[in-house]
CHARMM internal coordinates of N, CA and C (Angstrom, degrees):
IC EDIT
DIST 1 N 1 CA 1.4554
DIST 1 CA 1 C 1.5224
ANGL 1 N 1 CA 1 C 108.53
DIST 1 C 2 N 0.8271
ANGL 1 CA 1 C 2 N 119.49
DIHE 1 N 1 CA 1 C 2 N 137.57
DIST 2 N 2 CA 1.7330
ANGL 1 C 2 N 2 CA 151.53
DIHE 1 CA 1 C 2 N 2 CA -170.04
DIST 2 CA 2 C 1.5165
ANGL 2 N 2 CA 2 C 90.16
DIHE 1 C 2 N 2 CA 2 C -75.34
DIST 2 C 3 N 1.4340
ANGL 2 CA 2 C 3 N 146.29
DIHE 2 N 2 CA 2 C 3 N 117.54
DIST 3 N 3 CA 1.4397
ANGL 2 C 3 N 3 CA 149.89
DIHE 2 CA 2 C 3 N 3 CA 157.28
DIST 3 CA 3 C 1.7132
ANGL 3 N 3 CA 3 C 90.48
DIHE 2 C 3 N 3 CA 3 C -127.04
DIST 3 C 4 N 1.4403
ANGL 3 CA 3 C 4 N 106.19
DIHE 3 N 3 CA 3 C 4 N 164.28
DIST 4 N 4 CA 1.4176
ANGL 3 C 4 N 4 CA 141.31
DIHE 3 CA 3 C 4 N 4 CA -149.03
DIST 4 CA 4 C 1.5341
ANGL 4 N 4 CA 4 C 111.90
DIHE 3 C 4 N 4 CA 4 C -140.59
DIST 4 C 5 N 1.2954
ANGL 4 CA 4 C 5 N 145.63
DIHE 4 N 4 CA 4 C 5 N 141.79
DIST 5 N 5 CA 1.4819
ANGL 4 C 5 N 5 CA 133.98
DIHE 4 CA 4 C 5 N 5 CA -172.73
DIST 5 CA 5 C 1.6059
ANGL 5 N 5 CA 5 C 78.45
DIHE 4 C 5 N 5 CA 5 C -139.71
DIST 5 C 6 N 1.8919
ANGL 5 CA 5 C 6 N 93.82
DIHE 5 N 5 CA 5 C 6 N 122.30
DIST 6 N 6 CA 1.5159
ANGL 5 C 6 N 6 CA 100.55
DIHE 5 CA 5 C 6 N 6 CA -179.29
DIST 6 CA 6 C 1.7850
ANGL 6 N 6 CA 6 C 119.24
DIHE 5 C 6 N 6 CA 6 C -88.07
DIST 6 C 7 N 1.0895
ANGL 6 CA 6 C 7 N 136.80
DIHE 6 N 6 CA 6 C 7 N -141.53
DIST 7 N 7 CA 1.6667
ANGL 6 C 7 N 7 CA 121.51
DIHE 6 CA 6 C 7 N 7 CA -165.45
DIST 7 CA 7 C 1.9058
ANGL 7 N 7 CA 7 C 83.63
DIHE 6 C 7 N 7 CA 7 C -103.49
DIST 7 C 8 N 1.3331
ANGL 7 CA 7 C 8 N 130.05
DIHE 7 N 7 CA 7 C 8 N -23.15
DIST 8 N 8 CA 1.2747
ANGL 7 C 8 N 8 CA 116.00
DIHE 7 CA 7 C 8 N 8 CA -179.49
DIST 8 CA 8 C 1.8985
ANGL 8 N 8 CA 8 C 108.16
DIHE 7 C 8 N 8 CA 8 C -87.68
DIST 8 C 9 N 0.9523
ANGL 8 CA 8 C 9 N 122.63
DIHE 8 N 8 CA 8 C 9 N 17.13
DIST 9 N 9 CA 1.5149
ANGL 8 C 9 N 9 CA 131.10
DIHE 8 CA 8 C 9 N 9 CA 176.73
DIST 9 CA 9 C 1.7457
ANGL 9 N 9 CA 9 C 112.68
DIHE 8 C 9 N 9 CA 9 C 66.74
DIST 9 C 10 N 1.5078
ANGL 9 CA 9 C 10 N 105.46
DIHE 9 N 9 CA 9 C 10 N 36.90
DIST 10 N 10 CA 1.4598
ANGL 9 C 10 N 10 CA 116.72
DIHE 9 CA 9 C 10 N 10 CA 179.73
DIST 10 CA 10 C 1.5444
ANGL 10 N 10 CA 10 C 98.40
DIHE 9 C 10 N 10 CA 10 C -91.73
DIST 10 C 11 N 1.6957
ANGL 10 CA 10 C 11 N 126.70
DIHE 10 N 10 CA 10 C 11 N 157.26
DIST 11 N 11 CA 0.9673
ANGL 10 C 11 N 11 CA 108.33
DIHE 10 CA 10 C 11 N 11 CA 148.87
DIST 11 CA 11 C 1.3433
ANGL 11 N 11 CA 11 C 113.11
DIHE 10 C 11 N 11 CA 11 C -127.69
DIST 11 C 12 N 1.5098
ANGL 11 CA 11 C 12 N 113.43
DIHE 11 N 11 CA 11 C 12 N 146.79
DIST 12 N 12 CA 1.0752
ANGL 11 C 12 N 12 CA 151.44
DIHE 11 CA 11 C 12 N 12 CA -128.90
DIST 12 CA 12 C 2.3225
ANGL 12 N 12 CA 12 C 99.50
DIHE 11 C 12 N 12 CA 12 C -126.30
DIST 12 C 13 N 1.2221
ANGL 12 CA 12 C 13 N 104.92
DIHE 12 N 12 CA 12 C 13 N 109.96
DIST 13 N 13 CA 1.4051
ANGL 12 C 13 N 13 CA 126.64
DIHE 12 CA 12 C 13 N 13 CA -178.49
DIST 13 CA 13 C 1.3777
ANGL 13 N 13 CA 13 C 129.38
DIHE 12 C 13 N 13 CA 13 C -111.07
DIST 13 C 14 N 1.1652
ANGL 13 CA 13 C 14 N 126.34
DIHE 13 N 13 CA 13 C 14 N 166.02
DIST 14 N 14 CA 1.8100
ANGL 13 C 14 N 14 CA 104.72
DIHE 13 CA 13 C 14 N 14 CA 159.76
DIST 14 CA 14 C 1.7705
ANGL 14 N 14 CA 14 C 85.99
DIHE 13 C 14 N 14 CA 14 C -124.36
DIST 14 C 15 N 1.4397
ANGL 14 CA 14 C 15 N 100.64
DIHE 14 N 14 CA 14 C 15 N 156.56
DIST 15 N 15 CA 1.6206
ANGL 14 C 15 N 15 CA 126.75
DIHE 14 CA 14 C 15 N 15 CA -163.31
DIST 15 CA 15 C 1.1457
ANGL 15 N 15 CA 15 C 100.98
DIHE 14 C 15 N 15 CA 15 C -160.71
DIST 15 C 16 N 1.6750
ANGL 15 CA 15 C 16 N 99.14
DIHE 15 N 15 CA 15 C 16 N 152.22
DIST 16 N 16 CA 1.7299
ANGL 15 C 16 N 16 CA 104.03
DIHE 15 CA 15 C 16 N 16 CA -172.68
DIST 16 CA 16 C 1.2520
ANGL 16 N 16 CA 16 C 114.82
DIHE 15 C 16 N 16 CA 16 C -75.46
DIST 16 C 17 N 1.5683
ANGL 16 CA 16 C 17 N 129.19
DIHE 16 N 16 CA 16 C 17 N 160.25
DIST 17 N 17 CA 1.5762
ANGL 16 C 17 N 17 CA 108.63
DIHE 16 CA 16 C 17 N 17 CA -179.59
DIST 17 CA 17 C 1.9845
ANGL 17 N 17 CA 17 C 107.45
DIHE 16 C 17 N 17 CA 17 C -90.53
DIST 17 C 18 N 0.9577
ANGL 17 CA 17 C 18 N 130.99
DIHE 17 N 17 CA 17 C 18 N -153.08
DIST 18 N 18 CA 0.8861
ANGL 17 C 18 N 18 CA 150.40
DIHE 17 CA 17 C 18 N 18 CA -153.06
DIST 18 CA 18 C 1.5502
ANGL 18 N 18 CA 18 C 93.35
DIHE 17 C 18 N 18 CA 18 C -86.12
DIST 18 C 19 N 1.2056
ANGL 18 CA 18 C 19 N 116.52
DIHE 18 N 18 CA 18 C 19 N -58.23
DIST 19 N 19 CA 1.7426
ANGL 18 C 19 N 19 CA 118.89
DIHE 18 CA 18 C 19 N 19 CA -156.39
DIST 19 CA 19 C 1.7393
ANGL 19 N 19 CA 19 C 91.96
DIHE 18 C 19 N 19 CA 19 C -75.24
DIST 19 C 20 N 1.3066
ANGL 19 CA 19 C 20 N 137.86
DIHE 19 N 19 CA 19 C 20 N 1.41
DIST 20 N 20 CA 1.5942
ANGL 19 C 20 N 20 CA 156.17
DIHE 19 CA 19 C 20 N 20 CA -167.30
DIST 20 CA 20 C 2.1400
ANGL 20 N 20 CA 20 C 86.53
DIHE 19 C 20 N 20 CA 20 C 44.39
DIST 20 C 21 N 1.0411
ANGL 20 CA 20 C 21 N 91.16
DIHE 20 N 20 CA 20 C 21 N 29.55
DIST 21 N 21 CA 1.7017
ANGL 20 C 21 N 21 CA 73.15
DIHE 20 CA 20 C 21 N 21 CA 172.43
DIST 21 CA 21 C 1.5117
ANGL 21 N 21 CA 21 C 112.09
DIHE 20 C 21 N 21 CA 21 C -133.23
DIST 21 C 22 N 1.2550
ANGL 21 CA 21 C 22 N 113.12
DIHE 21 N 21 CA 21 C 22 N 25.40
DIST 22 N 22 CA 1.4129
ANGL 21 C 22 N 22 CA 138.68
DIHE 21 CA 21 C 22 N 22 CA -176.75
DIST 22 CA 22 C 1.5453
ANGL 22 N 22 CA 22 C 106.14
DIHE 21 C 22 N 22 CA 22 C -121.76
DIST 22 C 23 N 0.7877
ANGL 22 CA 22 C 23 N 115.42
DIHE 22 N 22 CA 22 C 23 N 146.97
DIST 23 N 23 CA 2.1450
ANGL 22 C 23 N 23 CA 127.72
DIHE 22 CA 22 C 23 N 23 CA 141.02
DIST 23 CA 23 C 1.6246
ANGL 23 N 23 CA 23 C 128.21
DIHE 22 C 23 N 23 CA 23 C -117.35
DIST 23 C 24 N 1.2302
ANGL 23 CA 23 C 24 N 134.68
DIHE 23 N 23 CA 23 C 24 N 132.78
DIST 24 N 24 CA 0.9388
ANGL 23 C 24 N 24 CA 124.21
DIHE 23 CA 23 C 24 N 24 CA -178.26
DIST 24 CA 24 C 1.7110
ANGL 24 N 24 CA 24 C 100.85
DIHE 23 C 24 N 24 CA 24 C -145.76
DIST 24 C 25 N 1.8418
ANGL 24 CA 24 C 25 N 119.01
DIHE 24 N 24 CA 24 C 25 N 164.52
DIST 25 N 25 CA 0.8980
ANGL 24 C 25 N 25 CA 127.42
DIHE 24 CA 24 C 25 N 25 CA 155.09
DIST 25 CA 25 C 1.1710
ANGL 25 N 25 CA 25 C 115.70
DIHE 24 C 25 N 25 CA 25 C -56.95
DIST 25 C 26 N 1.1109
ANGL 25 CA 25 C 26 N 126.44
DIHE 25 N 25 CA 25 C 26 N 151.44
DIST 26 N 26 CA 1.9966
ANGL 25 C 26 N 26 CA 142.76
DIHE 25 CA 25 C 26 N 26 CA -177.39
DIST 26 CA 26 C 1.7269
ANGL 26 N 26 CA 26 C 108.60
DIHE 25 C 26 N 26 CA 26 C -158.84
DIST 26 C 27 N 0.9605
ANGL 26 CA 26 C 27 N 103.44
DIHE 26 N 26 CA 26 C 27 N 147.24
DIST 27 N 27 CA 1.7741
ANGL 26 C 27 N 27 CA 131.11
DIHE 26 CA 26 C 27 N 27 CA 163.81
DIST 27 CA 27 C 1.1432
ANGL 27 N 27 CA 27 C 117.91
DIHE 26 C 27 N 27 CA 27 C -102.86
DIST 27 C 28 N 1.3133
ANGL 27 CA 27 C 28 N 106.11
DIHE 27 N 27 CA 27 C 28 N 99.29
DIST 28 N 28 CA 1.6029
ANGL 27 C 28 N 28 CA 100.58
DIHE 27 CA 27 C 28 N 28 CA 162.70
DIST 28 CA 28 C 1.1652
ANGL 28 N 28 CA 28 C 123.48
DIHE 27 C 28 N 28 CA 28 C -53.46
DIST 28 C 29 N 1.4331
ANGL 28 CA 28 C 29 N 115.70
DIHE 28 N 28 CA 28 C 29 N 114.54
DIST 29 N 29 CA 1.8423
ANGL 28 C 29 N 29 CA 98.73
DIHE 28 CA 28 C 29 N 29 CA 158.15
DIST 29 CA 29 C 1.3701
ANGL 29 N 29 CA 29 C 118.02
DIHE 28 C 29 N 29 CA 29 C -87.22
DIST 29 C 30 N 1.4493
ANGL 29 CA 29 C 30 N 109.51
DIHE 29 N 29 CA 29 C 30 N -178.99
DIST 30 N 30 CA 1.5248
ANGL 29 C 30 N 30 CA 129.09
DIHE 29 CA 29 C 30 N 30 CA -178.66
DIST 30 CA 30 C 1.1963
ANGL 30 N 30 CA 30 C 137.15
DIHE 29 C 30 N 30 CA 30 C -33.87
DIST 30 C 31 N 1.5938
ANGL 30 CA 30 C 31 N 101.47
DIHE 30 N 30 CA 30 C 31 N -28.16
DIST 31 N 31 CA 1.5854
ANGL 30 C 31 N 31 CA 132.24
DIHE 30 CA 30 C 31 N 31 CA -155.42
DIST 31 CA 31 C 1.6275
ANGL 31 N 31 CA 31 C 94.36
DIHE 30 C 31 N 31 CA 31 C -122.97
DIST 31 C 32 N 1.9896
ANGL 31 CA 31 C 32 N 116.89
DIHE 31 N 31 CA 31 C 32 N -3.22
DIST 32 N 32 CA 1.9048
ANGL 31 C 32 N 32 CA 105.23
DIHE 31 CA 31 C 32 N 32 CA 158.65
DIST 32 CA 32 C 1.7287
ANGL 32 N 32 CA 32 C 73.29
DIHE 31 C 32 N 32 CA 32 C 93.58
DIST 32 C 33 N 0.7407
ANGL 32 CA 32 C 33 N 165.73
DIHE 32 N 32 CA 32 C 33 N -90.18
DIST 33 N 33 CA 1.4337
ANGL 32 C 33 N 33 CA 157.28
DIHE 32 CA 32 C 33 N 33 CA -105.10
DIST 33 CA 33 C 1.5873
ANGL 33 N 33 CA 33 C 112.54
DIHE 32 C 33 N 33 CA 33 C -87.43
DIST 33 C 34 N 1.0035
ANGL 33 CA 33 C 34 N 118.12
DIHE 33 N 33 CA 33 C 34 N 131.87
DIST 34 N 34 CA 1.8049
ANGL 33 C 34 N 34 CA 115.27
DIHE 33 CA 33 C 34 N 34 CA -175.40
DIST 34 CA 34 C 1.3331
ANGL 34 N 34 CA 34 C 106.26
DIHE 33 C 34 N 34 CA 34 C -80.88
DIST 34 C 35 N 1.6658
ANGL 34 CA 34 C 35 N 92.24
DIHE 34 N 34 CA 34 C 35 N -166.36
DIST 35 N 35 CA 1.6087
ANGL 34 C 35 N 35 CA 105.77
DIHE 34 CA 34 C 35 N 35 CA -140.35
DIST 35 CA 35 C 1.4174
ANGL 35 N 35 CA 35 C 83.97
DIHE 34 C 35 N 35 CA 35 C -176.07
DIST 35 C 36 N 1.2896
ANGL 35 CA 35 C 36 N 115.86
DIHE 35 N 35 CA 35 C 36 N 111.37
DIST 36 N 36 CA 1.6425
ANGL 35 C 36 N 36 CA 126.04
DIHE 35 CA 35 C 36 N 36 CA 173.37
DIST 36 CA 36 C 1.4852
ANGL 36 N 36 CA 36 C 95.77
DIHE 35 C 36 N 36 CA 36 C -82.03
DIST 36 C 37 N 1.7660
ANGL 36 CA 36 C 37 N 115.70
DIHE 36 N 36 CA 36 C 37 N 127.20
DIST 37 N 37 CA 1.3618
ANGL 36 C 37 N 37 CA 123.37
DIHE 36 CA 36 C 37 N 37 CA 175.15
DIST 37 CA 37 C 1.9858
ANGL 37 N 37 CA 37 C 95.59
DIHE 36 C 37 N 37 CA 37 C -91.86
DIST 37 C 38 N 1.4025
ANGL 37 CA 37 C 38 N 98.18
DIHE 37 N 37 CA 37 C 38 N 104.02
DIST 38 N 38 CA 1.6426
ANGL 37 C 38 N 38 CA 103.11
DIHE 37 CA 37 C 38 N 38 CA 168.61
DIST 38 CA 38 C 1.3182
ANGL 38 N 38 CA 38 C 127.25
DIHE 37 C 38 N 38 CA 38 C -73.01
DIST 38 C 39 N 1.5113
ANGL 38 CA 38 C 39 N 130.48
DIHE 38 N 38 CA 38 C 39 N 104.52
DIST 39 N 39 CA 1.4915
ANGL 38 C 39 N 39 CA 123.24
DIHE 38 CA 38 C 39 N 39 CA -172.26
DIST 39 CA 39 C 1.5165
ANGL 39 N 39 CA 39 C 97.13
DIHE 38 C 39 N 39 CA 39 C -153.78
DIST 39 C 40 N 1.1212
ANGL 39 CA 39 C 40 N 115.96
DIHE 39 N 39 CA 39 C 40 N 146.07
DIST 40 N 40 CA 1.1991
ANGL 39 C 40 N 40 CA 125.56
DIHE 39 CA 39 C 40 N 40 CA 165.54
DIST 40 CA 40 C 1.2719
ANGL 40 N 40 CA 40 C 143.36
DIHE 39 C 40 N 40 CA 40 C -49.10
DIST 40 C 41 N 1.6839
ANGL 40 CA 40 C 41 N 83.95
DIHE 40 N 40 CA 40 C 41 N -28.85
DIST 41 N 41 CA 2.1497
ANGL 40 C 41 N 41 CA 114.72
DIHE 40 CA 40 C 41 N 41 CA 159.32
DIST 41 CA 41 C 1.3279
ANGL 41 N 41 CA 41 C 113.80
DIHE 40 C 41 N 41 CA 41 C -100.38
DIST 41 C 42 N 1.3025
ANGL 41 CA 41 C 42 N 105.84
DIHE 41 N 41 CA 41 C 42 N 29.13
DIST 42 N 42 CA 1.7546
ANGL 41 C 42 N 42 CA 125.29
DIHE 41 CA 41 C 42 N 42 CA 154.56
DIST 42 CA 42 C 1.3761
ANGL 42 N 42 CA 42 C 117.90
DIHE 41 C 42 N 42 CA 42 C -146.97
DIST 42 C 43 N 1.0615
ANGL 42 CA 42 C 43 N 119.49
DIHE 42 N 42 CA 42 C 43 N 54.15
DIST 43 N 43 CA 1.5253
ANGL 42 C 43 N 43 CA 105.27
DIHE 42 CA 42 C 43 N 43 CA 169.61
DIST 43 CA 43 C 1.8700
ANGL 43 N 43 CA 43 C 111.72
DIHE 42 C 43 N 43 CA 43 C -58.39
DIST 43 C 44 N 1.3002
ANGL 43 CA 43 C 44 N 107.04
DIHE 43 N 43 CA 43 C 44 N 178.76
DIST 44 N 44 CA 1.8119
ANGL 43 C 44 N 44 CA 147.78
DIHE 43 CA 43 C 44 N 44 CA 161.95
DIST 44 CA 44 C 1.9288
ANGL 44 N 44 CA 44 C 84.84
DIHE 43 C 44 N 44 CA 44 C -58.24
DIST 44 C 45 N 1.4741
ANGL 44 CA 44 C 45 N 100.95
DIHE 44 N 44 CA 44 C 45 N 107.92
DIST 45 N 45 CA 1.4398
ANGL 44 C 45 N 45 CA 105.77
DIHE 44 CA 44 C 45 N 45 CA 166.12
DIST 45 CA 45 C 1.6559
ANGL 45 N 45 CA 45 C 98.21
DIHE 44 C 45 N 45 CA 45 C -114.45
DIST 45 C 46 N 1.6775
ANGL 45 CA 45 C 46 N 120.17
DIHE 45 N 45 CA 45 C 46 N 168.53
DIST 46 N 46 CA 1.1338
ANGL 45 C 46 N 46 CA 131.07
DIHE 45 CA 45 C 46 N 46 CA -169.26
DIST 46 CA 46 C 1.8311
ANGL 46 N 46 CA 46 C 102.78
DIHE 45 C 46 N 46 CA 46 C -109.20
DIST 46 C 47 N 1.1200
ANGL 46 CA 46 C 47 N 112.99
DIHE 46 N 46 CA 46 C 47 N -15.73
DIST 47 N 47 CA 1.3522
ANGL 46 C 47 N 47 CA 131.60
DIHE 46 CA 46 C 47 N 47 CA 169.41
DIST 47 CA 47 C 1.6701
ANGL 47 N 47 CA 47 C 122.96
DIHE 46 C 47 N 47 CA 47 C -107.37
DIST 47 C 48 N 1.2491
ANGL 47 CA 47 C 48 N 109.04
DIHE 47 N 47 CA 47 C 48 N 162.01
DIST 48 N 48 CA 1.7693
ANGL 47 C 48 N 48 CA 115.14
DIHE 47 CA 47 C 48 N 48 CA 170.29
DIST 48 CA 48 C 1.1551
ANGL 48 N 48 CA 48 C 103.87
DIHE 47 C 48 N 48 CA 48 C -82.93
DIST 48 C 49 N 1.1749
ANGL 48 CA 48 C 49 N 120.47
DIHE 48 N 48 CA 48 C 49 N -46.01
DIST 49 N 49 CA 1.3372
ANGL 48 C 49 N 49 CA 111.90
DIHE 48 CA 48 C 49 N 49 CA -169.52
DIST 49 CA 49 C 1.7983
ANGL 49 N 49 CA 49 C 127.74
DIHE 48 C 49 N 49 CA 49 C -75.91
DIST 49 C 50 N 1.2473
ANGL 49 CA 49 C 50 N 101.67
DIHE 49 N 49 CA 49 C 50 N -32.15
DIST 50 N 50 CA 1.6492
ANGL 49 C 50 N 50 CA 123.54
DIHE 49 CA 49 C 50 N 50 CA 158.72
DIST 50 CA 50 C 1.5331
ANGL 50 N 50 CA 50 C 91.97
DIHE 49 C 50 N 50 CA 50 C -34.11
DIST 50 C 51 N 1.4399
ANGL 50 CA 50 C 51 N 110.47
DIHE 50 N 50 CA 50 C 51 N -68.80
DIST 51 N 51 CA 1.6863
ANGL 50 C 51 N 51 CA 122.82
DIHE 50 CA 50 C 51 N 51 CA -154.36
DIST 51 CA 51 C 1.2815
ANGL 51 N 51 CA 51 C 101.52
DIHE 50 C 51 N 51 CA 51 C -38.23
DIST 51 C 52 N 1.4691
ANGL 51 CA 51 C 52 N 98.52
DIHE 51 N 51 CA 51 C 52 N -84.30
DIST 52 N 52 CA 1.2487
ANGL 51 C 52 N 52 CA 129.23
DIHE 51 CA 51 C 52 N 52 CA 168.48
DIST 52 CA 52 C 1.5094
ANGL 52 N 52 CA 52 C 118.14
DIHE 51 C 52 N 52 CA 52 C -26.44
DIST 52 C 53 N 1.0991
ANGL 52 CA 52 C 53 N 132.93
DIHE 52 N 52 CA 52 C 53 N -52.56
DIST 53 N 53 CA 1.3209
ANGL 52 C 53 N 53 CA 123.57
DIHE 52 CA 52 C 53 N 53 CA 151.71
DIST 53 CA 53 C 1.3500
ANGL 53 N 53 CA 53 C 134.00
DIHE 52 C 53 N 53 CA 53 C -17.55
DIST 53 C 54 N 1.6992
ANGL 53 CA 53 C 54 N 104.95
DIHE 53 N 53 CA 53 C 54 N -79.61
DIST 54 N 54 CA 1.4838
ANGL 53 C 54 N 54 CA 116.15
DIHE 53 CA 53 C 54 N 54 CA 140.72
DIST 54 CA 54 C 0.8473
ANGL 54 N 54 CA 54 C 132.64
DIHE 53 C 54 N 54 CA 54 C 3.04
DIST 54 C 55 N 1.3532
ANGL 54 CA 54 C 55 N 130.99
DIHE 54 N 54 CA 54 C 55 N -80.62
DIST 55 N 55 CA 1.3629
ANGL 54 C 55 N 55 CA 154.61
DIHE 54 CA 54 C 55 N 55 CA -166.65
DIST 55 CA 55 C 1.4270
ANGL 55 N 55 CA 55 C 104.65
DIHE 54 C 55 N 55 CA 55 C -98.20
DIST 55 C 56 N 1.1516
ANGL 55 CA 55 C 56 N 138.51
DIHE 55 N 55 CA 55 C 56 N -8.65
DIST 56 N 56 CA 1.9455
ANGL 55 C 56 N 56 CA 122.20
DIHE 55 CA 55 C 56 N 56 CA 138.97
DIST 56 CA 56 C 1.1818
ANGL 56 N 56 CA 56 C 98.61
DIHE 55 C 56 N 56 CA 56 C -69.05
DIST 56 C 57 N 1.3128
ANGL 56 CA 56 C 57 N 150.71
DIHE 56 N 56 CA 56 C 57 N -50.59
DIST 57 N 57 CA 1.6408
ANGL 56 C 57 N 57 CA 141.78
DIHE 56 CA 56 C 57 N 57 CA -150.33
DIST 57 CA 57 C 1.2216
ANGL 57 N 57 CA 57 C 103.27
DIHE 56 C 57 N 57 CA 57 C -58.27
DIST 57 C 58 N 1.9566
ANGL 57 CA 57 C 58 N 84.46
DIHE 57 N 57 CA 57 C 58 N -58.96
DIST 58 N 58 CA 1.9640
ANGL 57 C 58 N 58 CA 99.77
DIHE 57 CA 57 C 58 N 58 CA 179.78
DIST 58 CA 58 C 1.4145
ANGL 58 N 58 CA 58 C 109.73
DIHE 57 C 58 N 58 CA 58 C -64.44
DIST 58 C 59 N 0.8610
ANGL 58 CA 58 C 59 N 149.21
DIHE 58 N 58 CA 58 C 59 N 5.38
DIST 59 N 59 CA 1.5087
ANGL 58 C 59 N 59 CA 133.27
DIHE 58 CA 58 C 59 N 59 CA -179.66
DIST 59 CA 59 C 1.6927
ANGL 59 N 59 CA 59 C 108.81
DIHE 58 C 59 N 59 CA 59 C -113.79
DIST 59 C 60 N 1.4978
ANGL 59 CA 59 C 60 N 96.63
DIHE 59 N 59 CA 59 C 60 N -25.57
DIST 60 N 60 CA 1.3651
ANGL 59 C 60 N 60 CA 100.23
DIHE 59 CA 59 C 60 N 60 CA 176.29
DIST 60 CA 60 C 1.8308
ANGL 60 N 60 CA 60 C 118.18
DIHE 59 C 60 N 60 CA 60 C -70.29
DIST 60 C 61 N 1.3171
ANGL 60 CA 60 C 61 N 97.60
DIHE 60 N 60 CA 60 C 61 N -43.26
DIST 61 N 61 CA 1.6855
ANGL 60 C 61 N 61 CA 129.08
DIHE 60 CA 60 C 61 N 61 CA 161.38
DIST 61 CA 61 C 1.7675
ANGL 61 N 61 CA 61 C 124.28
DIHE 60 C 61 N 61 CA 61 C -32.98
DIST 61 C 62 N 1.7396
ANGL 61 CA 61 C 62 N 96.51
DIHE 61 N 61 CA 61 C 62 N -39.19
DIST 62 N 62 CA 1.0910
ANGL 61 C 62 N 62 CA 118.78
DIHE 61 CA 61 C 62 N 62 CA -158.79
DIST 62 CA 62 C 1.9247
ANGL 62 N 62 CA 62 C 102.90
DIHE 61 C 62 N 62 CA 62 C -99.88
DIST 62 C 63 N 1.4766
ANGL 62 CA 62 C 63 N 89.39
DIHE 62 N 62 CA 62 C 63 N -17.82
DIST 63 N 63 CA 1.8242
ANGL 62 C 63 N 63 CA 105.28
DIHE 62 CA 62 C 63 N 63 CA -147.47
DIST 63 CA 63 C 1.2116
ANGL 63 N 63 CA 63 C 114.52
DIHE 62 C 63 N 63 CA 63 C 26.75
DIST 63 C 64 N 1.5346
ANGL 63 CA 63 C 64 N 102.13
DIHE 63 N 63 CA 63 C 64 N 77.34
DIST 64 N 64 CA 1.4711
ANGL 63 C 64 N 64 CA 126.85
DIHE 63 CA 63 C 64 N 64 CA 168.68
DIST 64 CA 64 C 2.1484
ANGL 64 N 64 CA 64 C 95.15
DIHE 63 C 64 N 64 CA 64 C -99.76
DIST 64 C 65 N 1.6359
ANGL 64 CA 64 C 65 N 103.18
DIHE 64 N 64 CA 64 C 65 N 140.22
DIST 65 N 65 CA 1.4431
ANGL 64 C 65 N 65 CA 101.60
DIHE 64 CA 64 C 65 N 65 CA -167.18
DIST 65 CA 65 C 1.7662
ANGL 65 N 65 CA 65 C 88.41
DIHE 64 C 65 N 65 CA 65 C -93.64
DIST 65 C 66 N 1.0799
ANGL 65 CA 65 C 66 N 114.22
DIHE 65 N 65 CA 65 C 66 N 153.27
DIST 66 N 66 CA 1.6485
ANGL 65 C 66 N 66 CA 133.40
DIHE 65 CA 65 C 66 N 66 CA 157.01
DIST 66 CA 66 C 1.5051
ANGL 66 N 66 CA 66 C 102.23
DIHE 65 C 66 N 66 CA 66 C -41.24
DIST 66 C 67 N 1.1199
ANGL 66 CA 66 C 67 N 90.81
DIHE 66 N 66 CA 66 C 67 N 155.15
DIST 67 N 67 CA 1.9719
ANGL 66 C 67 N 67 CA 108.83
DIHE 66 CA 66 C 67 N 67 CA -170.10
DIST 67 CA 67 C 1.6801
ANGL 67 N 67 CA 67 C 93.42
DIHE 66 C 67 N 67 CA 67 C -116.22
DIST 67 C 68 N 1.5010
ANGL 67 CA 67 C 68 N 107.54
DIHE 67 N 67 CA 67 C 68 N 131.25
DIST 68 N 68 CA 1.6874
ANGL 67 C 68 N 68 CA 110.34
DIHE 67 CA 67 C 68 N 68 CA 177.51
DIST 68 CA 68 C 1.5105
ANGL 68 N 68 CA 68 C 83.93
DIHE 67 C 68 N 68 CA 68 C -146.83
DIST 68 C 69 N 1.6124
ANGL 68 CA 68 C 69 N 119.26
DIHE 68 N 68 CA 68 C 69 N 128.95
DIST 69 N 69 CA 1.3108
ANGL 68 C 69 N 69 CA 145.63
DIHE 68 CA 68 C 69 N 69 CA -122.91
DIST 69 CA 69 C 1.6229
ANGL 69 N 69 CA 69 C 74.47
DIHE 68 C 69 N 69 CA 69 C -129.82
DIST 69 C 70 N 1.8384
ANGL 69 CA 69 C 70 N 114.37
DIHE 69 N 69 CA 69 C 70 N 146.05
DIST 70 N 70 CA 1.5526
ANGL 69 C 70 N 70 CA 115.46
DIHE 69 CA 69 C 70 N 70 CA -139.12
DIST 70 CA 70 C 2.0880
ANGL 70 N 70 CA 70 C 81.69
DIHE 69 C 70 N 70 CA 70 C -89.40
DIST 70 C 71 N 0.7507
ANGL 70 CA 70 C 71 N 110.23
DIHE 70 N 70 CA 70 C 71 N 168.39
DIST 71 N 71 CA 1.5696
ANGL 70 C 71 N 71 CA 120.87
DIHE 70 CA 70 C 71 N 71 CA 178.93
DIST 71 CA 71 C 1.9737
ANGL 71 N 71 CA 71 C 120.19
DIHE 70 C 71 N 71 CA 71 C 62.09
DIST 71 C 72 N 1.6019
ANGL 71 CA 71 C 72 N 92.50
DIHE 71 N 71 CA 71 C 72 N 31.80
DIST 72 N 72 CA 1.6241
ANGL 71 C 72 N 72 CA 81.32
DIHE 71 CA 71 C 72 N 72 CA -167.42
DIST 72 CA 72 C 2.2020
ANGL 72 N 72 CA 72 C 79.06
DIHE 71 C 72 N 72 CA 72 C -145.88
END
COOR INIT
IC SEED 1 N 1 CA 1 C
IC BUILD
């Protein structure tokens, strides 16, 4: 999975929403628990890949760098 590290050093995913028939961008916080990032260049997609889309544009937009997880 494709994660994103935003300009405050969060990182930033897409995850299913609640109804599992959604995807959306999210922030992990500190405590592992998400955080729907609300923007208009993220809506509620019906696909992963929709999401995910999204959130390369937006991250590219943002020049937020790619997230590579420590030992990999």
């Amino acid at each position: 999975m494709i994660s994103y590290v935003d300009n405050k050093g969060n990182i930033v995913k897409v995850s299913k929403g609640i109804s599992d028939s959604e995807w959306m961008s999210c922030c992990v916080k500190k405590t592992g628990s998400l955080k729907r990032i609300k923007s208009k260049y993220l809506p509620l997609r019906s696909t992963k890949r929709e999401a995910l889309q999204d959130l390369t544009l937006y991250a590219s937009k943002k020049k937020w760098r790619r997230y590579i997880p420590d030992g990999k």
